[in-house]
N, C-alpha and C positions, 0 to 999 in steps of 0.2 A: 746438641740441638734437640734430639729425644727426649721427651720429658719436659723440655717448655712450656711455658703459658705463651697462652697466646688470643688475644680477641676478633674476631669475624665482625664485621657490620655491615649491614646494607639499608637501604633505605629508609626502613620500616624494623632495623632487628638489631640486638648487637649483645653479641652472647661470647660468654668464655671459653676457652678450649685448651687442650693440652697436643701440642705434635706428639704424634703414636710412632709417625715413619717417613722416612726419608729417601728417596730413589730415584735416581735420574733426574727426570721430568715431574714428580709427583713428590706433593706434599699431604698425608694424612692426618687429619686434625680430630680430633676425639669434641664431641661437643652435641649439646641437644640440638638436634637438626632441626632446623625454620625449613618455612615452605619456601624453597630454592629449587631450583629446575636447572638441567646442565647447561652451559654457557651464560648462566649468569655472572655479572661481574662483585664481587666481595672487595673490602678493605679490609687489609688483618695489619695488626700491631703487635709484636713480637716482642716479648722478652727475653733477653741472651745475657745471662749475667750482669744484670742490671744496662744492659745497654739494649737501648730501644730500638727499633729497626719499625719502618712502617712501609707497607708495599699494596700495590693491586695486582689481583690472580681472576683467575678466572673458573666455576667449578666445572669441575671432571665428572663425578658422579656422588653415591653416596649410598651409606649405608643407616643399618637401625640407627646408631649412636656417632658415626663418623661421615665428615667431608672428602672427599680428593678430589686436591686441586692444582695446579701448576705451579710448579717451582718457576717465577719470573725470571728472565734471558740474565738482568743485572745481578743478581741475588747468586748465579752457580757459581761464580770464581770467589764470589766474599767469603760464600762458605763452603766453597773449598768441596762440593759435592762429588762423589767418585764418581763420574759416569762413560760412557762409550759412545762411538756413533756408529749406534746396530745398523746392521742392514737388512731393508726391507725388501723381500720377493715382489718383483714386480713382471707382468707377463702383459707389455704395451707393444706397440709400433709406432713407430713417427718417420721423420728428417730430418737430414741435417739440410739447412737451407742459404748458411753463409759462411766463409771458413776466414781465417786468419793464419796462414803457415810460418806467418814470422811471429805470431804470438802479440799484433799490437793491433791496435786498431786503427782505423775504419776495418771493418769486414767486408767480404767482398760475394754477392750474392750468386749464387751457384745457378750457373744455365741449366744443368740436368743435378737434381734432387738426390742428395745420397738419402733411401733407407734403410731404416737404422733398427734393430729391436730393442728394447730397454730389458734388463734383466734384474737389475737392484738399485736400488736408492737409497741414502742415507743422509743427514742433514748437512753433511758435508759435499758429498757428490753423488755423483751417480754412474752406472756400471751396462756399458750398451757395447753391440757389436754392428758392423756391417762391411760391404766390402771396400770399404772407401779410403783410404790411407789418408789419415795427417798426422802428421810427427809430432813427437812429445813437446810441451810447453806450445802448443796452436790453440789455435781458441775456434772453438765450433756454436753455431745458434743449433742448438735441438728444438724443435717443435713436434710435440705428443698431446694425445689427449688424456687426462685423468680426473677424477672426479665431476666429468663427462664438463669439464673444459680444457680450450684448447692454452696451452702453456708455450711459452718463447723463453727458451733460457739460454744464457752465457754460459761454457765451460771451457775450462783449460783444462787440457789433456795430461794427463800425471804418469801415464806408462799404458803401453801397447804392447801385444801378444799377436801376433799371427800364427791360427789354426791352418795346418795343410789341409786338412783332413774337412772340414766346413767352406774351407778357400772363404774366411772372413780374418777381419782384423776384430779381437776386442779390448775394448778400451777401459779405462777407468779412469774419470775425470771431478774437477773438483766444481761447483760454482762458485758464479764470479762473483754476482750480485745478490748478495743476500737479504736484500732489502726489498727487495723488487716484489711486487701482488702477485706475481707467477710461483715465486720462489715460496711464500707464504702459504699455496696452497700445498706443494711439497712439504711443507712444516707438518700442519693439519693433519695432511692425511698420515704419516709418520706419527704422532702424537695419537691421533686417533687407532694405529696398532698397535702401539707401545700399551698405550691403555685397555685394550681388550686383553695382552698380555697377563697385564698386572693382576687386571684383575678376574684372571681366569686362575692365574698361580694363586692370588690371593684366597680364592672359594677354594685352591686345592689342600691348604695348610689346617 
């Protein structure tokens, strides 16, 4: 895929490009930069060995001569992209405010509020303790704030530890709903560190 052509278009522009890089969540596209600001939305058109591929992205940022922008949700299995679900340091508080022991639902809404500390997050799950026991495969509502809103999310429990030493249980669980505007903002902010990563490693090469 490196070394492709590839065209960018927005409203008003549509310029040639070559992919530079490939990683994760980010797509780097070599091209004379138009006046684009981040979270604008692009159309690129892809050539891959003569077979076409056309997609919307969204940009990331940008340099003198290059774009980065997001590798779109559809586009990582077609090609096959190597990536990981890092996890992100997170230092929040919340609740658990409804549990499921048998793992199915309806939920059943808790008379006294388990709280919970969050520790890390990834686009898969997330990694909290408190002193609250539910056994593995239960489904818990967490409720945190992040990105100074308040978030309601589904998780099923994937394995527990209990700390003597803390007298807590921690947990590590997956989400259920990934679809959901809650869940989305956990993308965002996840994305939004991946990218300070990048391109903090980027400026360091």
């Amino acid at each position: 895929m490196i070394g492709n052509q590839i065209v960018i278009q927005g409203a008003s522009f549509k310029r040639p490009g070559v992919i530079r890089y490939v990683e994760s969540d980010f797509l780097e596209i070599q091209t004379s930069v138009v006046q684009l600001n981040v979270g604008d939305k692009i159309s690129c058109t892809l050539n891959e060995d003569g077979i076409i591929e056309s997609f919307e992205t969204t940009v990331m940022g940008k340099t003198e001569n290059s774009l980065i922008t997001l590798v779109p949700l559809i586009l990582r299995d077609k090609w096959i992209i190597s990536r990981e679900n890092p996890r992100i340091r997170i230092d929040a508080k919340g609740k658990i405010t409804a549990v499921s022991f048998s793992g199915s639902k309806p939920l059943i809404d808790l008379n006294q509020l388990c709280q919970i500390e969050l520790h890390d997050v990834s686009e898969g799950g997330i990694g909290f303790s408190t002193k609250c026991y539910i056994r593995e495969n239960g489904i818990a509502l967490l409720s945190f704030r992040l990105f100074d809103q308040f978030l309601h999310l589904e998780v099923e429990i994937m394995k527990s530890t209990f700390s003597k030493k803390d007298k807590k249980f921690y947990y590590g669980a997956k989400f259920i709903d990934t679809n959901s505007k809650d869940y989305q903002v956990i993308r965002s902010f996840i994305i939004e560190t991946l990218f300070k990563r990048y391109m903090l490693k980027k400026g360091k090469k």
